[in-house]
ZAKE-555986 format. One record per residue: residue in three letters; z, y, x of N, C-alpha, C, O in turn. Coordinates in steps of 0.001 Angstrom, whole numbers, plus 500000, padded with zeros to 6 digits. Atoms other than C-alpha are relative to their C-alpha. Layout:
BEGIN
["Ala" [Z Y X] [Z Y X] [Z Y X] [Z Y X]]
...
***
This chain:
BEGIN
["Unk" [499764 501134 499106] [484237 514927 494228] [500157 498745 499140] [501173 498671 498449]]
["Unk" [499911 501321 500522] [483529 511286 492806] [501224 499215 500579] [501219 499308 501807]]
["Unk" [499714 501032 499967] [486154 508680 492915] [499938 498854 499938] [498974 498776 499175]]
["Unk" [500169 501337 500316] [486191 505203 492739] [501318 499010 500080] [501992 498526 500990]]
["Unk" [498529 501263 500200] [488984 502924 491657] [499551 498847 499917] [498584 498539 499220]]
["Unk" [500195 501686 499801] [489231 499038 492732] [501297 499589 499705] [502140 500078 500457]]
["Unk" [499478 500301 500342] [491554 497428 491058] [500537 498292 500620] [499969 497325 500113]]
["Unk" [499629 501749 499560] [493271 493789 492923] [501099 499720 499531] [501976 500573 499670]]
["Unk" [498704 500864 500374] [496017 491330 491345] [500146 498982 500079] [499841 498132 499243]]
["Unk" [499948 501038 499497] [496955 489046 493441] [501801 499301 499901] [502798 499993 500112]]
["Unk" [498469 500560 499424] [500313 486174 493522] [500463 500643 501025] [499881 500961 502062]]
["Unk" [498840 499495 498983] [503303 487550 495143] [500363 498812 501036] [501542 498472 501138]]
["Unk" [499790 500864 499123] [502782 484807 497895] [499663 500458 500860] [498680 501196 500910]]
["Unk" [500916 499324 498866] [502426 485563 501055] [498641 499385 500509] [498065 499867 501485]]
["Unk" [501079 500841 499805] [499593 483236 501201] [498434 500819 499669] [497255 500539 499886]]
["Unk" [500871 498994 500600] [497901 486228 499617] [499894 501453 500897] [499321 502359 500292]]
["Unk" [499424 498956 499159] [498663 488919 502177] [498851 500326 501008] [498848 501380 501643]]
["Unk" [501541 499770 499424] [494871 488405 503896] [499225 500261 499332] [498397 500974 499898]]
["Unk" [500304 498826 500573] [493433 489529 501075] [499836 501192 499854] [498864 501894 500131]]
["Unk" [499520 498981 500204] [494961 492047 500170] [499391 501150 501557] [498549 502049 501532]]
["Unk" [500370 499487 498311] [494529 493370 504198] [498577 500025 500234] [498329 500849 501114]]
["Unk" [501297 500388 499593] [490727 492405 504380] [499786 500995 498565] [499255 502065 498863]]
["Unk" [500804 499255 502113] [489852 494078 500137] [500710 501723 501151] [499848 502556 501432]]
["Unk" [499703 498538 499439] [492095 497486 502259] [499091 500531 500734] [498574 501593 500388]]
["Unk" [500783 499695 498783] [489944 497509 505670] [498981 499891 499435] [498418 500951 499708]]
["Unk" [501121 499822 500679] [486795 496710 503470] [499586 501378 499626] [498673 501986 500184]]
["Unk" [500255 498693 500333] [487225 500087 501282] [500156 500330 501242] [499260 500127 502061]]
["Unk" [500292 498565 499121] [488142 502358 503699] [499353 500058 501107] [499063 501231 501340]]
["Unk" [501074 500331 499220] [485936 501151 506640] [498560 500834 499579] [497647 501099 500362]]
["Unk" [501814 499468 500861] [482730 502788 504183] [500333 501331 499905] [499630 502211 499409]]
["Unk" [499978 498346 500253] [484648 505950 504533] [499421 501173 501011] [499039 502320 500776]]
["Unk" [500260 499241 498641] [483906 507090 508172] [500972 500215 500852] [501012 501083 501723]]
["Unk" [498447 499639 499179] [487465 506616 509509] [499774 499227 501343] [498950 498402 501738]]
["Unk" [500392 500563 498179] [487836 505848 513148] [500421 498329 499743] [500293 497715 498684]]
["Unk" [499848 501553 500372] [488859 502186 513608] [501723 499909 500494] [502237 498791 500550]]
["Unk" [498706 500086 499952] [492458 502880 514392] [500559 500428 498239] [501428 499952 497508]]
["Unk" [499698 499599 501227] [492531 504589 511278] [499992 498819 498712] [500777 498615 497786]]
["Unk" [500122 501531 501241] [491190 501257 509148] [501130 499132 500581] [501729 498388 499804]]
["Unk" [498888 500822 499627] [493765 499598 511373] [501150 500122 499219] [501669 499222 498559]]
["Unk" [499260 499525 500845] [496096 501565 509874] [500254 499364 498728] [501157 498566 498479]]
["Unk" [499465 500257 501171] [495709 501250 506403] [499850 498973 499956] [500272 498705 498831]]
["Unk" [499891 501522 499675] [495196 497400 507314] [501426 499908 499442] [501869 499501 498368]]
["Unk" [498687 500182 499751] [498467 497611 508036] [500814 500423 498922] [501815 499758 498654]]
["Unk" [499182 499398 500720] [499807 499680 505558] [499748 498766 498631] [500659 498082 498165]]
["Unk" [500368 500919 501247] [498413 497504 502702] [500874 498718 500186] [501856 498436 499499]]
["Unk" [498687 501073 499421] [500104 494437 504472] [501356 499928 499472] [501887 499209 498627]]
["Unk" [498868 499810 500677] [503182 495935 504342] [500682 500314 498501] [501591 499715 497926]]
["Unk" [500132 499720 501656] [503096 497474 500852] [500142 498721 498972] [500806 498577 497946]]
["Unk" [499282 501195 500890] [502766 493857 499866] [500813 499096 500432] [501129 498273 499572]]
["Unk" [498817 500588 499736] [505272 492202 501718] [500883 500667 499578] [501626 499860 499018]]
["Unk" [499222 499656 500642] [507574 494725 500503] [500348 499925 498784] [501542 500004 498497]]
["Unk" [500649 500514 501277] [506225 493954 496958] [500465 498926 499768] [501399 499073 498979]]
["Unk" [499921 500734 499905] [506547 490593 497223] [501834 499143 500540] [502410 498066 500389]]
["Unk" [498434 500025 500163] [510158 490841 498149] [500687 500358 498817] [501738 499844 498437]]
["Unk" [498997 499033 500954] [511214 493071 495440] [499696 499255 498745] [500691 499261 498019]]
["Unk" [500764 500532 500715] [509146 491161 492950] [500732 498829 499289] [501476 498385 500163]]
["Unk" [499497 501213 500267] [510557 488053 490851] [498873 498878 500166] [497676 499085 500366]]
["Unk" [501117 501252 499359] [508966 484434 491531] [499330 500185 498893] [499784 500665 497854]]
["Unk" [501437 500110 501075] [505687 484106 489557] [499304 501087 499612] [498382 501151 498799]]
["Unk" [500650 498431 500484] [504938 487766 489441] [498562 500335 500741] [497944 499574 501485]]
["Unk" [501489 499825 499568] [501768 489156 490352] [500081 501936 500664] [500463 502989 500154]]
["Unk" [500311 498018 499559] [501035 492745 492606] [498764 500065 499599] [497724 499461 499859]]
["Unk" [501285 499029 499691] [498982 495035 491507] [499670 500987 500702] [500391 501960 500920]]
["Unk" [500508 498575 498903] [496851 497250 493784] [498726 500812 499247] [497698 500395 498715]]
["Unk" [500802 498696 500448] [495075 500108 492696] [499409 501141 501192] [499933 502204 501523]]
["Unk" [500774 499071 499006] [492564 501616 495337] [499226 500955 499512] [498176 500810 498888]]
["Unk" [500935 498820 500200] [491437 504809 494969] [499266 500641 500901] [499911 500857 501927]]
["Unk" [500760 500265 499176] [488518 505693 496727] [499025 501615 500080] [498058 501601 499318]]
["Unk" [500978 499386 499892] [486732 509177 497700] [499754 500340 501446] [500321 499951 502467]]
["Unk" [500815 499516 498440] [484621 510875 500506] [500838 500265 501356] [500502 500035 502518]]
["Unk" [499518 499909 498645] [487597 511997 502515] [501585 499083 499877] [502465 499390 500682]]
["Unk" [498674 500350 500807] [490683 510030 500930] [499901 498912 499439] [499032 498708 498591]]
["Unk" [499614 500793 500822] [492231 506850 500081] [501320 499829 499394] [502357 500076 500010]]
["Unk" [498124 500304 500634] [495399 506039 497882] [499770 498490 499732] [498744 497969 499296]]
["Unk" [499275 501262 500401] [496913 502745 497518] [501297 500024 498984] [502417 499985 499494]]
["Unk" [498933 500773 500767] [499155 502052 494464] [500522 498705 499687] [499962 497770 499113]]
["Unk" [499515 501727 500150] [501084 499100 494372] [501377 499969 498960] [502479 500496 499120]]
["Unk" [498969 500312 500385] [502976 497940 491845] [501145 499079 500322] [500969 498030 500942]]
["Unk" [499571 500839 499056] [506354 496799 492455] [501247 499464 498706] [502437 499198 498874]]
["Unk" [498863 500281 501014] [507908 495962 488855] [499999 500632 498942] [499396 501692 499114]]
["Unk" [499606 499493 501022] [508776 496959 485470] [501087 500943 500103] [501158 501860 499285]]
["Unk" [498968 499349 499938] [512157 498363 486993] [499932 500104 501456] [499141 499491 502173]]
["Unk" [499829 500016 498423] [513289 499403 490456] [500523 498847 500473] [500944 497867 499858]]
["Unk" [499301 502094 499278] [514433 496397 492917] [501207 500858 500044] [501409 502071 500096]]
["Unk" [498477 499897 500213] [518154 495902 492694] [500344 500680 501904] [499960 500174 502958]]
["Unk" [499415 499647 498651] [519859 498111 495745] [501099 499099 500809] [502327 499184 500781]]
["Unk" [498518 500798 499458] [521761 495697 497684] [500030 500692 501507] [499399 501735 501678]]
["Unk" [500204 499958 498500] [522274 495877 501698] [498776 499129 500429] [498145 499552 501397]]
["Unk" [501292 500460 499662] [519474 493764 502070] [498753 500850 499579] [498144 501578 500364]]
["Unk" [500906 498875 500447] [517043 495591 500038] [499629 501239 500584] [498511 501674 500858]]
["Unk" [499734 498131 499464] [518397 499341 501345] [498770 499440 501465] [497679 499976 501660]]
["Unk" [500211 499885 498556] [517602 497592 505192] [498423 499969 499891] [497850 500694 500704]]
["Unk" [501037 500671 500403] [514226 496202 503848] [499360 501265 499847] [498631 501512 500808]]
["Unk" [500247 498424 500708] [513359 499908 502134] [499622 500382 501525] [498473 500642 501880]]
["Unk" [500339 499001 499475] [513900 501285 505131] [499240 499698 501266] [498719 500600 501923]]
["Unk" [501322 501231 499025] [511770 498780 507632] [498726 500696 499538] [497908 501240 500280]]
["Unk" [501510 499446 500192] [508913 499914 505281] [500195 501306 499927] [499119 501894 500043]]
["Unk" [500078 498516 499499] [509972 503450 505562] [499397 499961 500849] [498220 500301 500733]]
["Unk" [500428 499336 498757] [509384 503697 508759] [498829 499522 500687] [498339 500066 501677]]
["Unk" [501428 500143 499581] [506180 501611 509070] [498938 500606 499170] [497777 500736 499558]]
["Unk" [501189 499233 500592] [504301 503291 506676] [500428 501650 500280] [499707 502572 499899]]
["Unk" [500031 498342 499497] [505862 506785 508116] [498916 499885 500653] [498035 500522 500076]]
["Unk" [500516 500490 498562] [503824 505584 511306] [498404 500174 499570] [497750 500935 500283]]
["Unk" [501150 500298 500226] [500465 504875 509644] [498825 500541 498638] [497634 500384 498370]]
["Unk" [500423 499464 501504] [500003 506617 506220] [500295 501604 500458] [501037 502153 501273]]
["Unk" [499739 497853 499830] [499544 510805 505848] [500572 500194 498995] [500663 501404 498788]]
["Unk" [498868 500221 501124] [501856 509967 502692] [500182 498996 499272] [499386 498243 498711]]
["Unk" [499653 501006 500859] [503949 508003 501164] [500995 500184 499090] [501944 500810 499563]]
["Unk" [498786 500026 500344] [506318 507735 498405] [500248 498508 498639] [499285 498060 498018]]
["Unk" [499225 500986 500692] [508432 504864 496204] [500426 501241 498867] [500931 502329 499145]]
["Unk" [500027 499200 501345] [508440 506354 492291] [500061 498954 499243] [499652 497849 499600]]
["Unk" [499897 500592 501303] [509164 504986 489016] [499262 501270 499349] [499110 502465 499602]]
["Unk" [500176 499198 500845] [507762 505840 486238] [499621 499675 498631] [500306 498655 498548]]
["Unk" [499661 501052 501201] [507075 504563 482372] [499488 498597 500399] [500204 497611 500230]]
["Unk" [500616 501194 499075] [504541 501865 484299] [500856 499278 500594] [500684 498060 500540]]
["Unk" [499061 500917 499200] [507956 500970 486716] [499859 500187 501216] [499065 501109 501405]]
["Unk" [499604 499240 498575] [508594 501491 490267] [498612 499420 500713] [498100 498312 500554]]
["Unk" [501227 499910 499276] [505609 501923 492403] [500168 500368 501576] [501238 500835 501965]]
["Unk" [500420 499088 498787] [504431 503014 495963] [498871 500453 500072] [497854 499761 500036]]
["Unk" [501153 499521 499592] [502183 505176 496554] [499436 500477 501494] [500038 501413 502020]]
["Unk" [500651 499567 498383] [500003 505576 500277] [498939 500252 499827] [498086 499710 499124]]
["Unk" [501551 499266 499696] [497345 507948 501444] [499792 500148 501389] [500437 500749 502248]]
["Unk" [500488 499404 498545] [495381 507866 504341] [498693 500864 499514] [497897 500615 498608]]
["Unk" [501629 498973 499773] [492500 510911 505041] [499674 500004 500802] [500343 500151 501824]]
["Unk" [501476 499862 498650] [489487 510894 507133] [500677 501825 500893] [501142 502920 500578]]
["Unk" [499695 498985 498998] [490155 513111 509954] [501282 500708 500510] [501298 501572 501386]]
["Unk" [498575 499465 499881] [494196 513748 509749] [500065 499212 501457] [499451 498239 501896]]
["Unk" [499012 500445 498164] [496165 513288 513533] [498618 499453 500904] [498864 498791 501912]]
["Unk" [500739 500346 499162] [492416 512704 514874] [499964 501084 501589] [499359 502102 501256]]
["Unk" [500068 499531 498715] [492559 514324 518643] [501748 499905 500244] [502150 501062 500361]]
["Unk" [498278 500355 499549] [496561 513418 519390] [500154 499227 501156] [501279 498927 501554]]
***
């Protein structure tokens, strides 16, 4: 099975946040996913960098890392050198994008690792299709 990685690094502005959303629905649109499904990871990408873009210090830059095969996409987003500081804001924030990328992704998870705290989301062609 071929892959294909697309690499985007865009300002942590939200001025950048249609990008990011339009470069998501681009790939996976060429995969064969229904159109709720590109909605989806529309969406998920969105969020991924508004959450990003919170956690992020001013002048920083997200990176996205699309990975790309026949039945499967991943989105990595970087979200730092270190994890974002846990405050009560943050935790509530965390868990906002918990529960929208529960909703729209067939996995997700928030990892560190020598790279620095990340998220990772996967949507696949054909998961929750007839529901």
């Amino acid at each position: 099975m071929t892959q294909d990685r697309i690499t985007l690094t865009v300002p942590a502005k939200s001025e950048y946040s249609k990008a990011v959303r339009m470069t998501a629905a681009a790939l996976v649109s060429r995969m064969g996913m229904t159109y709720d499904d590109v909605d989806d990871v529309r969406m998920a990408a969105e969020e991924a960098f508004v959450y990003a873009t919170e956690t992020l210090p001013e002048g920083a830059e997200v990176r996205f890392e699309f990975t790309v095969s026949e039945d499967e996409m991943t989105i990595d987003v970087g979200l730092g050198v270190e994890s974002p500081e846990s405050d009560e804001e943050t935790e509530r924030r965390a868990s906002y994008a918990t529960f929208i990328l529960q909703s729209v992704c067939d996995s997700y998870e928030f990892a560190s690792d020598e790279n620095g705290a990340h998220l990772r989301l996967t949507k696949r062609v054909g998961v929750g299709d007839g529901d």
